[in-house]
C-alpha positions as CSV (number, residue, x, y, z in Angstrom):
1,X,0.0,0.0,0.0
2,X,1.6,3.5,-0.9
3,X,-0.2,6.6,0.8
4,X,0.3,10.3,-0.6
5,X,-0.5,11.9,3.1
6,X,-1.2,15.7,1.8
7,X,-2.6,19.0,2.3
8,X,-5.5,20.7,-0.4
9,X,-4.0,22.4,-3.6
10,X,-0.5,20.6,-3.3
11,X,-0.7,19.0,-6.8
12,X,-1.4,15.8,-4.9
13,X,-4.3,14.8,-7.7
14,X,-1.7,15.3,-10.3
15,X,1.1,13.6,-8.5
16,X,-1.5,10.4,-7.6
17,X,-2.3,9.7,-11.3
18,X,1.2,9.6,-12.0
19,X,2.4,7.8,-9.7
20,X,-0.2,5.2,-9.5
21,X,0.1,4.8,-13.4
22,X,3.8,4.5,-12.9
23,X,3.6,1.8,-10.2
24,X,0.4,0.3,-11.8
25,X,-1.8,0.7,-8.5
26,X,-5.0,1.1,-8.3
27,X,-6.4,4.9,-6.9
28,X,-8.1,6.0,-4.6
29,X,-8.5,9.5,-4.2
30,X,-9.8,10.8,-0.7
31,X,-11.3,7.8,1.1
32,X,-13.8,8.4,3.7
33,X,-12.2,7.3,6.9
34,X,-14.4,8.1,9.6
35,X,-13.3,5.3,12.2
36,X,-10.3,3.7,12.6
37,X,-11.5,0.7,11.5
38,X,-12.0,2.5,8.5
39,X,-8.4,3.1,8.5
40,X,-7.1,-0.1,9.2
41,X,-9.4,-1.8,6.3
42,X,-7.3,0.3,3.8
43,X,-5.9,-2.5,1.3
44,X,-2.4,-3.7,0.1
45,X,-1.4,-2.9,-4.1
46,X,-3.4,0.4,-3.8
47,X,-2.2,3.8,-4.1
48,X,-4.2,6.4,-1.6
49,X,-4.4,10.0,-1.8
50,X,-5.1,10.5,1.9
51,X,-5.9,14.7,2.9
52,X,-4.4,15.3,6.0
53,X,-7.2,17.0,8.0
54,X,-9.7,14.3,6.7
55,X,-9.2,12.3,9.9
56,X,-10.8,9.9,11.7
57,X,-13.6,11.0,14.8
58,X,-11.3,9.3,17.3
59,X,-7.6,10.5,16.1
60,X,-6.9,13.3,18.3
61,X,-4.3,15.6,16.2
62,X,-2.9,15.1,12.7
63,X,0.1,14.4,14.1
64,X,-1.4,11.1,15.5
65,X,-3.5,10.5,12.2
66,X,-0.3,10.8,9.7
67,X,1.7,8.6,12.2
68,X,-1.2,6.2,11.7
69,X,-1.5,5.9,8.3
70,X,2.9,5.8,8.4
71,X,2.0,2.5,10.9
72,X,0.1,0.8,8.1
73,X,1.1,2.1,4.7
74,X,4.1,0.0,2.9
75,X,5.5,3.0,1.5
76,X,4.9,6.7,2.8
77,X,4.7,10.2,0.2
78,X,4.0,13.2,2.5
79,X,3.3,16.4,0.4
80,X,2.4,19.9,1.3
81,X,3.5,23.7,-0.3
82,X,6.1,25.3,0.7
83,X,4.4,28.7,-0.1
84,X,1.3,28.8,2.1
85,X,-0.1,32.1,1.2
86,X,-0.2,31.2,-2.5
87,X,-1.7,27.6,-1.4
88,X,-4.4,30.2,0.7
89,X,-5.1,32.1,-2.0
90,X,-5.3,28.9,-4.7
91,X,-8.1,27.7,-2.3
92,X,-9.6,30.2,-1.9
93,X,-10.3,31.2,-5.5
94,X,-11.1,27.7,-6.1
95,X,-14.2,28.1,-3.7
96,X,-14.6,31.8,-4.8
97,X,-15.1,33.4,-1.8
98,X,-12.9,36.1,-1.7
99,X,-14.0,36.5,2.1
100,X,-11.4,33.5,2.6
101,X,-9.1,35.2,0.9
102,X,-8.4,37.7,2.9
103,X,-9.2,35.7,6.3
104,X,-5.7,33.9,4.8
105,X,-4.0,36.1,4.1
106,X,-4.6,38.1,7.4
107,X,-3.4,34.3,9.1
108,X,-0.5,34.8,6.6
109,X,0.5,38.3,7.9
110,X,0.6,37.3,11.3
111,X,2.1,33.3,10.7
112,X,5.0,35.1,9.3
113,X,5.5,37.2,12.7
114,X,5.7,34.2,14.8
């Protein structure tokens, strides 16, 4: 089993149809995994695109949820952007809501103060 652990607007979609072409795996893109046992009946020979912050109910942090999925997976791809105002602002204009926009970049502003 090969997880892409990832954050939204990473190029994860992109990266998971090449890779899983390349290693001729099966996809899945974004399972539901509301339980751990939902987790834990993740199969071998498949390639997941797993979003970070879709956790399960009972998993505590994301720390605990990537660690998790780490515990389980046969091989491990975590991926995130290193530029997180422009990954903001991609989301945002992907939902159009230009109200988010600014909430990010106000987060931004002060993120970069700490």
């Amino acid at each position: 089993m090969v997880s892409l652990l990832c954050s939204a607007r990473s190029g994860s979609t992109s990266l998971t149809y090449y890779l899983s072409e390349l290693l001729n795996l099966e996809r899945i893109i974004s399972p539901k995994l509301n339980s751990m046992v939902d987790l834990n009946s993740l199969k071998k020979d498949i390639f997941y695109k797993i979003m970070i912050y879709d956790k399960p109910k009972e998993i505590n942090s994301m720390l605990e949820f990537g660690t998790e999925v780490i515990k389980i997976s046969d091989k491990v791809i975590l991926l995130d952007r290193e530029n997180k105002r422009e990954q903001g602002e991609s989301l945002a204009f992907k939902k159009k809501n230009i109200k988010q926009l600014l909430l990010v970049c106000i987060i931004q502003k002060n993120f970069i103060k700490i």
